[in-house]
matplotlib code that plots the C-alpha trace (Angstrom):
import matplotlib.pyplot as plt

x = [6.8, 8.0, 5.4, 2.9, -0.2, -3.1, -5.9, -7.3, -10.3, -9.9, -6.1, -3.8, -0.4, 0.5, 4.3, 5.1, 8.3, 7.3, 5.7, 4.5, 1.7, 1.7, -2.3, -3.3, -6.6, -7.8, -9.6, -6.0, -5.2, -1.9, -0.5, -2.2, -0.6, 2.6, 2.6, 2.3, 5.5, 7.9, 10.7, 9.4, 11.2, 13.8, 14.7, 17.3, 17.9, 21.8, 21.7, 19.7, 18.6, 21.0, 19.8, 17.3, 15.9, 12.9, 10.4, 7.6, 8.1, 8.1, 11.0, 11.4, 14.3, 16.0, 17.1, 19.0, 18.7, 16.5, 17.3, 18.3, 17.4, 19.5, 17.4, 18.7, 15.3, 14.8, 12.1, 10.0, 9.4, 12.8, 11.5, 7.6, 5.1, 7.2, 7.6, 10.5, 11.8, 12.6, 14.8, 16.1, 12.1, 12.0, 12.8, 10.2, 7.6, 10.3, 10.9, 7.0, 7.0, 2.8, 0.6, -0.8, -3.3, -0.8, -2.0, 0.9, 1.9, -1.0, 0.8, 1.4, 0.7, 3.1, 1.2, 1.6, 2.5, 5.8, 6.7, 9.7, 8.8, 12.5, 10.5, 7.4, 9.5, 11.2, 8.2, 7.0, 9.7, 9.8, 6.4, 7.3, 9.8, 7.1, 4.3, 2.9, 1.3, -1.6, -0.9, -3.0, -2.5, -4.6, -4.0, -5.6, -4.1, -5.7, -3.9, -0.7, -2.1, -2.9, 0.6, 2.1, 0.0, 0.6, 4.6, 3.9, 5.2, 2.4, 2.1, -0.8, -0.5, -3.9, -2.3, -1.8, -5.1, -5.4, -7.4, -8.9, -9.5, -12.9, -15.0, -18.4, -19.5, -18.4, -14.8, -11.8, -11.6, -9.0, -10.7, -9.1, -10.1, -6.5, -6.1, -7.9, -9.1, -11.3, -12.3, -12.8, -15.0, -13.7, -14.6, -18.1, -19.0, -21.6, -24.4, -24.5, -27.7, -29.6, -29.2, -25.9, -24.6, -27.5, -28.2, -24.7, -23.2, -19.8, -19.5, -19.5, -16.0, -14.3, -14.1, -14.8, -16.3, -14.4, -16.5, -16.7, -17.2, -14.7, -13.0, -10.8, -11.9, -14.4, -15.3, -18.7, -19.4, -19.0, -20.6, -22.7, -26.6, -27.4, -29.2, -26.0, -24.3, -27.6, -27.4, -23.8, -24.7, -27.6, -25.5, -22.9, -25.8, -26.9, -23.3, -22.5, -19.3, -18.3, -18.9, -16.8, -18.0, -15.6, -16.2, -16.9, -20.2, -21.5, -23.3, -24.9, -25.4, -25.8, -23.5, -24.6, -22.1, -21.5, -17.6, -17.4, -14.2, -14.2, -14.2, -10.2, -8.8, -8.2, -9.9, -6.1, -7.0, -5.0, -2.3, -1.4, 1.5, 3.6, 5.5, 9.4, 11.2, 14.0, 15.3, 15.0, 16.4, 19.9, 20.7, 20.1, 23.7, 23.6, 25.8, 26.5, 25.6, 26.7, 24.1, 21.6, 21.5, 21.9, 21.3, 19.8, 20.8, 20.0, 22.4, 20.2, 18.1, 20.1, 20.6, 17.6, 16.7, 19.5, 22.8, 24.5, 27.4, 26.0, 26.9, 23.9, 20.7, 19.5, 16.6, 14.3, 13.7, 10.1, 10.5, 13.1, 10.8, 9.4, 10.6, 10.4, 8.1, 10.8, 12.3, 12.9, 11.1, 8.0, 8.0, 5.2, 4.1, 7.2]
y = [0.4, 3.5, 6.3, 6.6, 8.1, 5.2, 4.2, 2.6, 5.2, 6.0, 6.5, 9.1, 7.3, 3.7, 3.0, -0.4, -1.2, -4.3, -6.3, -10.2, -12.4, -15.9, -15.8, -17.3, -15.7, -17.0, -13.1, -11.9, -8.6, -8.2, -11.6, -11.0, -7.5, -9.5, -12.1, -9.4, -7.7, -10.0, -11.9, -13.9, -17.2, -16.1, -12.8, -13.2, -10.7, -9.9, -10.2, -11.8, -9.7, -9.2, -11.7, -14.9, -16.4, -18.3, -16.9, -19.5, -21.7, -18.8, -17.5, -14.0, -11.8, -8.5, -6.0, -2.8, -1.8, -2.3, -5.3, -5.1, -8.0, -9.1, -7.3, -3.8, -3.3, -3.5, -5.7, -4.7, -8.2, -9.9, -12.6, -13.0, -12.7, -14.2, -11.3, -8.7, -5.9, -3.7, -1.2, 1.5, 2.4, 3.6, 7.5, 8.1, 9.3, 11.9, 13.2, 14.4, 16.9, 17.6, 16.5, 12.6, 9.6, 6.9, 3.0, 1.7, -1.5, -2.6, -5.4, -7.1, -7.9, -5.9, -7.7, -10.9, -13.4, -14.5, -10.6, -10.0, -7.5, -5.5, -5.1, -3.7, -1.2, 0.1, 0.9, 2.9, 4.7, 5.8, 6.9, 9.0, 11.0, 12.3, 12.9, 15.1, 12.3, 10.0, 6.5, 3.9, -0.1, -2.5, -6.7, -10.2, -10.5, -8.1, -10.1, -8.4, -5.2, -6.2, -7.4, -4.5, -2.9, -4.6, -4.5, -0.5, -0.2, 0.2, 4.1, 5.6, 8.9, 10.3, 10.4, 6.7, 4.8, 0.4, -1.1, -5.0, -7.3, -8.8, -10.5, -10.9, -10.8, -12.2, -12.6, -10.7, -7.1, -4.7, -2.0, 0.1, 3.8, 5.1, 4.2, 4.9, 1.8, 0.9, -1.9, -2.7, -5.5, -6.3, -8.6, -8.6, -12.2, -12.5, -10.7, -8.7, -9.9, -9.7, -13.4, -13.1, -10.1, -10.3, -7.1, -6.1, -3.7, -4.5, -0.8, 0.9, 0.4, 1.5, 5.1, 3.9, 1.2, 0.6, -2.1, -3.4, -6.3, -8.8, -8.0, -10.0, -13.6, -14.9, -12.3, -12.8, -15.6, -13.6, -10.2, -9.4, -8.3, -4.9, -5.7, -6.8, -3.6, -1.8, -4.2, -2.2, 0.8, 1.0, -0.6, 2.1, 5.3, 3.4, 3.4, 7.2, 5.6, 6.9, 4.6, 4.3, 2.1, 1.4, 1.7, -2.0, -1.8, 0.4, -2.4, -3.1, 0.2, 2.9, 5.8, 7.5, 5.6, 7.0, 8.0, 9.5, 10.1, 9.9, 12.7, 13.3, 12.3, 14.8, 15.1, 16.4, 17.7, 16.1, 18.2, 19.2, 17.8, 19.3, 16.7, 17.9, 18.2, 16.5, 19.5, 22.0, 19.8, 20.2, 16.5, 16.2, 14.4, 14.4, 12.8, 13.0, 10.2, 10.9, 11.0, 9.4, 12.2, 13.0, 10.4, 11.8, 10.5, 11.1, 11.7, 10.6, 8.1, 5.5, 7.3, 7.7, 3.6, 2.8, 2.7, 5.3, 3.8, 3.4, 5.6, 8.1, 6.1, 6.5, 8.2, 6.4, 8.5, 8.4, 10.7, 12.9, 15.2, 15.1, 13.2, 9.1, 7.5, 6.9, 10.2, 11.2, 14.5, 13.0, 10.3, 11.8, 14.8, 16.5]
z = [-5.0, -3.6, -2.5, -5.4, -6.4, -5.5, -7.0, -3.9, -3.5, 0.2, 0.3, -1.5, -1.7, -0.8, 0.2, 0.3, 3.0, 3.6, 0.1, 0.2, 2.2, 3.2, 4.0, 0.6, 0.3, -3.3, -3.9, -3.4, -5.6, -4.3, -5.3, -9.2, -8.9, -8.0, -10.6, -13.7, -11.7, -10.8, -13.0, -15.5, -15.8, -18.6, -16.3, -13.6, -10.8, -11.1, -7.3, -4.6, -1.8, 0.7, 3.8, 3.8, 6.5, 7.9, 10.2, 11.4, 8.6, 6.0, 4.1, 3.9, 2.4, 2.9, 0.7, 1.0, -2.5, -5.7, -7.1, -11.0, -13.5, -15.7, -18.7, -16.9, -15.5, -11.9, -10.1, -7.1, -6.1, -6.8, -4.7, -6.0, -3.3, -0.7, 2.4, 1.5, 3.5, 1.0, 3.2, 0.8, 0.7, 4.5, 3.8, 1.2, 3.6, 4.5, 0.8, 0.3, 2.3, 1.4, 4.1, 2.7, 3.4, 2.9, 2.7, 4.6, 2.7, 0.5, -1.4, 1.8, 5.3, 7.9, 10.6, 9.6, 12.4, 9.9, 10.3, 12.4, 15.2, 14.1, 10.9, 11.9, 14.5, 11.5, 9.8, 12.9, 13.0, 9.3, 10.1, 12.9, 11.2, 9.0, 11.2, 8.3, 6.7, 8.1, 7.9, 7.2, 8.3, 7.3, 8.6, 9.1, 12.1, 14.9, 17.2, 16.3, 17.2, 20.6, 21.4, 20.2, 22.5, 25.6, 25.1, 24.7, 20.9, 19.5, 18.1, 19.5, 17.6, 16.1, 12.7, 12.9, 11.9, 12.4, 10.2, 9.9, 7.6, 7.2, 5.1, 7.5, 10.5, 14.0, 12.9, 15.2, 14.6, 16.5, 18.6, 21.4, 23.1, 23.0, 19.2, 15.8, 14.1, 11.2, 9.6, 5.9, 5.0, 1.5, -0.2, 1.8, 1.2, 4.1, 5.4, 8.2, 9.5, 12.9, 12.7, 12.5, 14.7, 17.4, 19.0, 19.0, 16.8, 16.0, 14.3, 17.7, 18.3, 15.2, 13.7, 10.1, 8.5, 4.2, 2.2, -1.1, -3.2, -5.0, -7.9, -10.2, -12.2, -9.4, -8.6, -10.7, -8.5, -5.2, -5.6, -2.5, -2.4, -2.1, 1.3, 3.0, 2.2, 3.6, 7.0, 7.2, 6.5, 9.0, 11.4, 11.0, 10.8, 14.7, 15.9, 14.1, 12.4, 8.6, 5.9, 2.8, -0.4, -2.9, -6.6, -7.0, -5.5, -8.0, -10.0, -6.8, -5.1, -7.8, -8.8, -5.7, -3.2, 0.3, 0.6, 4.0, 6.2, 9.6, 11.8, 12.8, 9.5, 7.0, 3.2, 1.5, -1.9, -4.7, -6.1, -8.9, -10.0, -12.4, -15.0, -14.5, -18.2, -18.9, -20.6, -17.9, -14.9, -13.5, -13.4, -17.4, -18.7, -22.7, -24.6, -28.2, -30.7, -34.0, -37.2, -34.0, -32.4, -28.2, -25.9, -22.6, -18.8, -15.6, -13.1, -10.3, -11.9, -9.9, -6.5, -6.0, -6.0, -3.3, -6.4, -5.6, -7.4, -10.8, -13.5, -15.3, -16.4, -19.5, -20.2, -23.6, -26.3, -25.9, -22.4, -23.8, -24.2, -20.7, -18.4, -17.4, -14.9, -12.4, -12.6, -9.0, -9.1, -9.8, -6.7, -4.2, -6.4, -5.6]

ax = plt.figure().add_subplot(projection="3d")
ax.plot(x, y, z, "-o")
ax.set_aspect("equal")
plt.show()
């Protein structure tokens, strides 16, 4: 939930601020991602986040902290899939201090028309304190961009790239000279035919073009032909805008997929990140348990998700020996 490694091929990091969707696209990875993370029905959150409220007939919730389940273990989506403004996460850009391509909330929609405009100016601004990073938006809703435009709040820094949703052609896109934009055409479920574009070249506009094919339990049913995906990448080679083809078009395409950046955005080679020891770091607390041994803590397990008044957290035995996943020093290779 907090700035971490991706998988998401054309991204470094994602950092997730803002988490949950009210779209209800079926093809949805977010919301399965969602459903394997959030309470189960037997695990209460010992709090509830610390303000609800309805925006355009959706609930959505802040919190100013992690929120803990009863268990001990705490939940990134306290409140399922529903939108949360998960405020103690707005300095993490600040902490990796090694220039990134962040995915600026992938498991949810900051541009949703239920987002609050205080919410979105937040994220901005946590962005700007750490211009070293790009950042990387990605919405249904183009619309949003536009407005933010007009009222002047929308950042038009080169470092700040908006990106649109689409699934085929002739739907909205956002496009704009002062600004970077993209578009990603995932899952491509329609071709991009003359028949369907005309003689007009929707890839002109944008400085990259992101597309790839369904994944998850339909996605068997939905996988596009391999000459839709050449219809785009002609189209793109005509308008001289980077293409970018995900892994999941590999059954269709080959091994040999095109994974180009566009021109102003920069190709950061992946550290190497260095696993901190347990047994070598200052904040190590041990405590002595008898015939069982030492049990290990961390001093700043806790601080470091938004509780600063919690006592050491206790390290499992299995990481003793390195370190656990949420150790602090390991959050944005640092």
């Amino acid at each position: 939930m907090s700035f971490n490694e991706s998988k998401i091929e054309w991204t470094d990091f994602t950092w997730n601020p803002i988490s949950g969707c009210a779209h209800g696209c079926p093809y949805c990875y977010a919301r399965r991602i969602t459903q394997r993370f959030a309470p189960s029905i037997d695990e209460k959150p010992i709090e509830q986040p610390t303000r609800a409220f309805d925006s355009k007939g959706v609930m959505c919730y802040e919190t100013e902290h992690a929120i803990m389940l009863q268990s001990g273990r705490p939940t990134p989506y306290p409140k399922g899939f529903s939108p949360t403004f998960h405020k103690y996460l707005l300095d993490e850009p600040s902490k990796s201090i090694t220039p990134r391509r962040v995915f600026v909330c992938s498991m949810g929609d900051l541009f949703g028309d239920w987002v609050p405009d205080e919410w979105i100016e937040q994220v901005f601004a946590a962005c700007q304190k750490a211009p070293q990073h790009t950042y990387m938006f990605l919405t249904k809703y183009p619309q949003r961009y536009c407005d933010l435009a007009d009222s002047g709040r929308l950042p038009l820094a080169p470092n700040f790239w908006y990106g649109t949703t689409i699934t085929g052609p002739g739907m909205p896109f956002f496009f704009w000279d002062k600004a970077t934009t993209f578009v990603s055409v995932e899952p491509l479920l329609e071709p991009f035919s003359a028949d369907a574009t005309g003689d007009e070249n929707p890839f002109e506009r944008v400085g990259w073009v992101i597309t790839g094919a369904m994944t998850g339990p339909r996605s068997k049913k939905h996988q596009p032909q391999r000459e839709w995906v050449e219809a785009i990448v002609r189209k793109a080679r005509e308008a001289g805008t980077a293409v970018f083809m995900k892994d999941s078009l590999k059954p269709i395409w080959g091994d040999e997929l095109i994974q180009e950046l566009p021109e102003g955005m920069q190709d950061f080679p992946k550290a190497k990140v260095t696993i901190p020891h347990c047994k070598e770091c200052e904040h190590r607390e041990e405590t002595p348990q008898g015939r069982r041994g030492t049990a290990i803590s961390c001093q700043i397990g806790w601080e470091a998700m938004g509780y600063d008044d919690r006592p050491a957290r206790h390290v499992p035995g299995r990481y003793s020996r390195t370190s656990p996943p949420w150790c602090p020093k390991r959050r944005g290779g640092k």
